[in-house]
TIVO-2410 file (N, C-alpha, C; in nm, 3 decimals):
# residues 92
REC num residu      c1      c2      c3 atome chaine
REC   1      X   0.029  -1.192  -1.186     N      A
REC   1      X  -0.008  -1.122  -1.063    CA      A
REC   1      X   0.110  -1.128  -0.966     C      A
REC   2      X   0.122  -1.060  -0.889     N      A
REC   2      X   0.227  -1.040  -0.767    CA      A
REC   2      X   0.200  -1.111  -0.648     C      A
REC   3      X   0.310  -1.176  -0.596     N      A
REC   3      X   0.307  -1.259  -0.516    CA      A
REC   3      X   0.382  -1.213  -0.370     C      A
REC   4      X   0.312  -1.190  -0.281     N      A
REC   4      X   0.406  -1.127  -0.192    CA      A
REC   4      X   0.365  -1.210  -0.026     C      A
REC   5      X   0.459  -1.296   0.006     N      A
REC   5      X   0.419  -1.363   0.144    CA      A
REC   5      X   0.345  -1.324   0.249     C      A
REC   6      X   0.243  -1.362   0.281     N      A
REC   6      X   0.171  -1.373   0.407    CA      A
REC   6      X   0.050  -1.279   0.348     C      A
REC   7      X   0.003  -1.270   0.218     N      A
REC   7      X  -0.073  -1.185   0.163    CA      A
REC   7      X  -0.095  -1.290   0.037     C      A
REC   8      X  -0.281  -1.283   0.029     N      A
REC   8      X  -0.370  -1.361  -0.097    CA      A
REC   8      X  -0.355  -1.205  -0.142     C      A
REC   9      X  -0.308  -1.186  -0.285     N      A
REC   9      X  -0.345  -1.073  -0.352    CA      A
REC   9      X  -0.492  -1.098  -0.445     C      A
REC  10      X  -0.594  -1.020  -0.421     N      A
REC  10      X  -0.695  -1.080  -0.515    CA      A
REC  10      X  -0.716  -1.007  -0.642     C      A
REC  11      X  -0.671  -0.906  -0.627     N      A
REC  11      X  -0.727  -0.763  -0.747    CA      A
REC  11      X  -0.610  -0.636  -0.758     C      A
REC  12      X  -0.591  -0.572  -0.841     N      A
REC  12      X  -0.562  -0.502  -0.875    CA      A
REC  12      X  -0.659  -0.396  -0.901     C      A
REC  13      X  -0.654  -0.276  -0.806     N      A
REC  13      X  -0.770  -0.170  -0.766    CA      A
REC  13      X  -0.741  -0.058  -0.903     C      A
REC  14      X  -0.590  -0.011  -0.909     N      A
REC  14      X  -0.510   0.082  -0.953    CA      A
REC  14      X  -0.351   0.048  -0.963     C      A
REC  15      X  -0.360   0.064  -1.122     N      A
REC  15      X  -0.213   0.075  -1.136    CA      A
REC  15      X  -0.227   0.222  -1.256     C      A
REC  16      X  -0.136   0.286  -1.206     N      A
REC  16      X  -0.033   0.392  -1.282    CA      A
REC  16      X   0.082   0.391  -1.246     C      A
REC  17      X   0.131   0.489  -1.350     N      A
REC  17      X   0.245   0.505  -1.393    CA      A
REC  17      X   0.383   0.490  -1.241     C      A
REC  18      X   0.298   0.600  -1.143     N      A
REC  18      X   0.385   0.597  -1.039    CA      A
REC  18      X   0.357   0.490  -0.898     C      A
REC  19      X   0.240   0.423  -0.908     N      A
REC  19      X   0.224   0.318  -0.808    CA      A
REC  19      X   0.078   0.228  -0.851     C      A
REC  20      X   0.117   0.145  -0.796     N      A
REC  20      X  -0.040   0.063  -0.827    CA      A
REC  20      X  -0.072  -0.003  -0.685     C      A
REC  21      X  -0.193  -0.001  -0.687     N      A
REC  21      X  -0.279  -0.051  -0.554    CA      A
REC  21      X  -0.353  -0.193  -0.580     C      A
REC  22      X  -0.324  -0.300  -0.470     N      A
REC  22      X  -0.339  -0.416  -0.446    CA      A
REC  22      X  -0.475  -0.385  -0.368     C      A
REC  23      X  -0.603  -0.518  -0.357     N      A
REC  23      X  -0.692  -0.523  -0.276    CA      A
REC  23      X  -0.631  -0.703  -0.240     C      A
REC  24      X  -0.637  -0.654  -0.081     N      A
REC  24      X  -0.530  -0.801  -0.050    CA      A
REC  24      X  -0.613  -0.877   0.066     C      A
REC  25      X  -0.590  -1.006   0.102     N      A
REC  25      X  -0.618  -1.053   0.245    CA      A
REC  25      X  -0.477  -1.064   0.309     C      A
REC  26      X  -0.450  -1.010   0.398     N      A
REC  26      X  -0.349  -1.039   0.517    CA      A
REC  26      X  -0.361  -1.160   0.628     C      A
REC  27      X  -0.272  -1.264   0.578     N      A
REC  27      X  -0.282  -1.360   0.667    CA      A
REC  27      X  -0.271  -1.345   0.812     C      A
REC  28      X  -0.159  -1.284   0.870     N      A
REC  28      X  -0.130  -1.219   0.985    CA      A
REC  28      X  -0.229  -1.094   1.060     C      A
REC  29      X  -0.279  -1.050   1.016     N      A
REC  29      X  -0.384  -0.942   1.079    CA      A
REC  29      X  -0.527  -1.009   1.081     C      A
REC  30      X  -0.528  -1.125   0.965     N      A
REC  30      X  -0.710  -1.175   0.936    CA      A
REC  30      X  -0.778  -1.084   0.896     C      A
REC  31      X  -0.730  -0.982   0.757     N      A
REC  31      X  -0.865  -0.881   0.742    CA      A
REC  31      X  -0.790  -0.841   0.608     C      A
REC  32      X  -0.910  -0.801   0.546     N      A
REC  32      X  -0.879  -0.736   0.409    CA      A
REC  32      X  -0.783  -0.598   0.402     C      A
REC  33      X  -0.686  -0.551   0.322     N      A
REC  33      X  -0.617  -0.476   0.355    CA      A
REC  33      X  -0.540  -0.393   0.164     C      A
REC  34      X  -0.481  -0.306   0.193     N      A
REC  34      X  -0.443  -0.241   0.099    CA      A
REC  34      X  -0.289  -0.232   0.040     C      A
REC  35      X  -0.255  -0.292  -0.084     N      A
REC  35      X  -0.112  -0.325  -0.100    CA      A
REC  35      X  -0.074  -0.183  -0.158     C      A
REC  36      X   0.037  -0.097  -0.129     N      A
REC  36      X   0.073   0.020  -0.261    CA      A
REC  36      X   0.221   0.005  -0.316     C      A
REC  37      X   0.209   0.004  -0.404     N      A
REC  37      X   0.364  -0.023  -0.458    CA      A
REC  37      X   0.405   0.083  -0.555     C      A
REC  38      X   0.525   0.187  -0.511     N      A
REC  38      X   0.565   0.286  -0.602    CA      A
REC  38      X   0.595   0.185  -0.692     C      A
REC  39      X   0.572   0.254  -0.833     N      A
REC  39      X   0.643   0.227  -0.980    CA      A
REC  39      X   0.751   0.265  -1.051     C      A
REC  40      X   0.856   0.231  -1.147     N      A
REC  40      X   0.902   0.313  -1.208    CA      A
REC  40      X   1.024   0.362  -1.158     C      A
REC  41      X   1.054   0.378  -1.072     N      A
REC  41      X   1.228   0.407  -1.024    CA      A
REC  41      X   1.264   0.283  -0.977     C      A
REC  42      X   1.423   0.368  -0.948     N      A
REC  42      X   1.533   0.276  -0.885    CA      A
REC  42      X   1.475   0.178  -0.791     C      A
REC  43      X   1.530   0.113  -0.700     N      A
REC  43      X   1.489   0.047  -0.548    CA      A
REC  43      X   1.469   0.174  -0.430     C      A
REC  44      X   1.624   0.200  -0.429     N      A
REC  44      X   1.652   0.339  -0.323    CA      A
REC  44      X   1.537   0.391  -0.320     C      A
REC  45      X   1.510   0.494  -0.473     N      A
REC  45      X   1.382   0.587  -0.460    CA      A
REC  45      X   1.257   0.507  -0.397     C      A
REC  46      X   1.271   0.402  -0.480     N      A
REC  46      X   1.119   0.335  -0.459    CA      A
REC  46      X   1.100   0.289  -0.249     C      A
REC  47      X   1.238   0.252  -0.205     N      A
REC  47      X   1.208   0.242  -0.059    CA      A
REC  47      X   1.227   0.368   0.019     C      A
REC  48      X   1.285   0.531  -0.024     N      A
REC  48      X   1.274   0.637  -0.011    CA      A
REC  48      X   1.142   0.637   0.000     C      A
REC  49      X   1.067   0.679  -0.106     N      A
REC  49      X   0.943   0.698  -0.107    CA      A
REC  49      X   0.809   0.597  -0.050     C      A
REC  50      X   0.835   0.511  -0.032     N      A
REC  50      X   0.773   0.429   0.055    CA      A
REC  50      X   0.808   0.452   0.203     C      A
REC  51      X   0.906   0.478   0.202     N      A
REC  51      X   0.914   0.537   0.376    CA      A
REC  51      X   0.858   0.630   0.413     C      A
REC  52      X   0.853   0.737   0.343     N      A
REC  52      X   0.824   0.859   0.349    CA      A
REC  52      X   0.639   0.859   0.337     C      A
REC  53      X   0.617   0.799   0.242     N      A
REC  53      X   0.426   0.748   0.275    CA      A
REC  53      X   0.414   0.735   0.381     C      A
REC  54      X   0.435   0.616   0.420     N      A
REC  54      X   0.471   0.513   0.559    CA      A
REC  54      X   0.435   0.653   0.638     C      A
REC  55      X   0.570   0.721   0.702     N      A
REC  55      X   0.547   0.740   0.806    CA      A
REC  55      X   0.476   0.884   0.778     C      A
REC  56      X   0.448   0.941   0.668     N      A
REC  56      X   0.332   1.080   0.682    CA      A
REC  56      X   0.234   1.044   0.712     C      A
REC  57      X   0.184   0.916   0.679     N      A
REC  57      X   0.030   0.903   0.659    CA      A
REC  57      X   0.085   0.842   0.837     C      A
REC  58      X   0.126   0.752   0.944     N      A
REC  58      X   0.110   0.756   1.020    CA      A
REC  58      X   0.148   0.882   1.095     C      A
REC  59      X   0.221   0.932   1.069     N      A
REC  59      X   0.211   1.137   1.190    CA      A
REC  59      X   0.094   1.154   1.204     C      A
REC  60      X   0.003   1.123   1.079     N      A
REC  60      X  -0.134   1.193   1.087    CA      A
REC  60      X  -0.236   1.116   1.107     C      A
REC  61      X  -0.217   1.072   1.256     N      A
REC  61      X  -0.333   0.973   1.324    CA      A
REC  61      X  -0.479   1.070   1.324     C      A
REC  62      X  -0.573   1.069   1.213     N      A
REC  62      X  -0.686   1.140   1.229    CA      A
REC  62      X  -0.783   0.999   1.175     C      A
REC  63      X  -0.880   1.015   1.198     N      A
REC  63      X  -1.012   0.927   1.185    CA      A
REC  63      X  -1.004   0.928   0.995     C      A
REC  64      X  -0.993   1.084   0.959     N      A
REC  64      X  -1.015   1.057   0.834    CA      A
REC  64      X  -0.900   1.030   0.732     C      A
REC  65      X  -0.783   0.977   0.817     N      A
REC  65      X  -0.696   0.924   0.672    CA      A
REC  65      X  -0.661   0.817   0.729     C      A
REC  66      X  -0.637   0.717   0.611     N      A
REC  66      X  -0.587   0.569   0.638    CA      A
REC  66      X  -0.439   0.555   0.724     C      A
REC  67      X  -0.456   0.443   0.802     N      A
REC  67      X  -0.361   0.442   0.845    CA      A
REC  67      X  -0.268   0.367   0.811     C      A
REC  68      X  -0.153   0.325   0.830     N      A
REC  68      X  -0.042   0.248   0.728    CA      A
REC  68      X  -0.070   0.175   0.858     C      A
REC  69      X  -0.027   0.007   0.820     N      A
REC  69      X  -0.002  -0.121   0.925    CA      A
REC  69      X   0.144  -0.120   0.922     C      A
REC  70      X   0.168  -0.118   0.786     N      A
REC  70      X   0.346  -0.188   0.791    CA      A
REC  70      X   0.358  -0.163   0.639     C      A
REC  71      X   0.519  -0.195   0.679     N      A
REC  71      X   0.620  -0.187   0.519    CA      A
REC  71      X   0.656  -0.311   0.478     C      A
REC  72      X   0.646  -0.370   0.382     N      A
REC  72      X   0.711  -0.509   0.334    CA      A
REC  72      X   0.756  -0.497   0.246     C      A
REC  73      X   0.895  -0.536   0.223     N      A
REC  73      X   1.043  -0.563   0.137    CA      A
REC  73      X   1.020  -0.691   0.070     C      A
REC  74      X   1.001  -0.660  -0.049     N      A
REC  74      X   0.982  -0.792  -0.135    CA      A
REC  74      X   1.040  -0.828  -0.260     C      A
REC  75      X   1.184  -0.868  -0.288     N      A
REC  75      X   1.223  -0.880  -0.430    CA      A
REC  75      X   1.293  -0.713  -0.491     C      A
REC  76      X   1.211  -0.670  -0.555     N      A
REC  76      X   1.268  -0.586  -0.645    CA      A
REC  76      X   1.171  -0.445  -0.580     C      A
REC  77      X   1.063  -0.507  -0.474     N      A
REC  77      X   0.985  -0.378  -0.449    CA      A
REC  77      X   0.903  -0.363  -0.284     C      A
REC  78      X   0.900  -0.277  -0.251     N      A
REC  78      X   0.869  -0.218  -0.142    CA      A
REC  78      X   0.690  -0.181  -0.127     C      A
REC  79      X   0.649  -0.219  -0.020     N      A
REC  79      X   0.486  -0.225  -0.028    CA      A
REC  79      X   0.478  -0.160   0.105     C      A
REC  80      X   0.355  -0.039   0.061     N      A
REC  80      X   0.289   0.017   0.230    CA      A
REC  80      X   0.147  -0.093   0.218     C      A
REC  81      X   0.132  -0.094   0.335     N      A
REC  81      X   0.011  -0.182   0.407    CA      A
REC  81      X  -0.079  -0.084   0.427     C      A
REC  82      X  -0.192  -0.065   0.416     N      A
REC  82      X  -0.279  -0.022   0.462    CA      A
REC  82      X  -0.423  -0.063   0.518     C      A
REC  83      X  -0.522   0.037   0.597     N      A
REC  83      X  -0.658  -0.051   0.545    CA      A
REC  83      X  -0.725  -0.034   0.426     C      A
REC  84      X  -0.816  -0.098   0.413     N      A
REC  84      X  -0.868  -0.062   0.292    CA      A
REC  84      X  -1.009   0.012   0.297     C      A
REC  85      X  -0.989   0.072   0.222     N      A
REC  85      X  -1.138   0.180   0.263    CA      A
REC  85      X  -1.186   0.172   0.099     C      A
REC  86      X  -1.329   0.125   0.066     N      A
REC  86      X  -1.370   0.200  -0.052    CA      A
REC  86      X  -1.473   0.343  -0.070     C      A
REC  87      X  -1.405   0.408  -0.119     N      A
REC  87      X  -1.480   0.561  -0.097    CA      A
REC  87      X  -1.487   0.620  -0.196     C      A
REC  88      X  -1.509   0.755  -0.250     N      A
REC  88      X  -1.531   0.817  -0.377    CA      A
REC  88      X  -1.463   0.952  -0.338     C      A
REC  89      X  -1.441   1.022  -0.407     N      A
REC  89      X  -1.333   1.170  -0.363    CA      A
REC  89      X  -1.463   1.247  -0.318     C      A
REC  90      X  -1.444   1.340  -0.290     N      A
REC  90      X  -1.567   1.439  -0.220    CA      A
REC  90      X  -1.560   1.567  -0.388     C      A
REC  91      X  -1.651   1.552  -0.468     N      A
REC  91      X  -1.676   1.666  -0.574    CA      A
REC  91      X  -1.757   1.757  -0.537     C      A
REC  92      X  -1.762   1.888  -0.564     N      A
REC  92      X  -1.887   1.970  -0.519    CA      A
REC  92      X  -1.912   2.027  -0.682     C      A
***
């Protein structure tokens, strides 16, 4: 399992090919929270594209999308923070 400071990782929600999702406790905030870690490329790409999450999903301060807390640099990989929401996609 992945070990990343100031974070109990408990579960692994989702992993594919291009990122996998942590269900985490955040020591520093006190609340359950969401780890995402691109997969599969370089560093560059992988903190490219973690930036680029990062700050789309915050531009778009709406009720209905998660909001990012923070970025954490860890070793070989780059993590967005999020909250954690469990939900189901909307099918019609």
């Amino acid at each position: 399992m992945v070990h990343l400071p100031g974070y109990y990782i408990l579960e692994k929600l989702i992993d594919e090919k291009f990122y996998t999702l942590y269900k985490a406790y955040s020591i520093e905030r006190n609340k359950m929270v969401c780890l995402k870690r691109i997969n599969g490329r370089d560093k560059d790409t992988q903190i490219a594209e973690s930036i680029h999450d990062y700050y789309m999903s915050n531009d778009l301060a709406y009720d209905c999308i998660l909001q990012p807390l923070k970025l954490e640099n860890h070793g070989d990989h780059v993590y967005v923070v999020t909250e954690l929401y469990y939900g189901q996609t909307i099918k019609t």
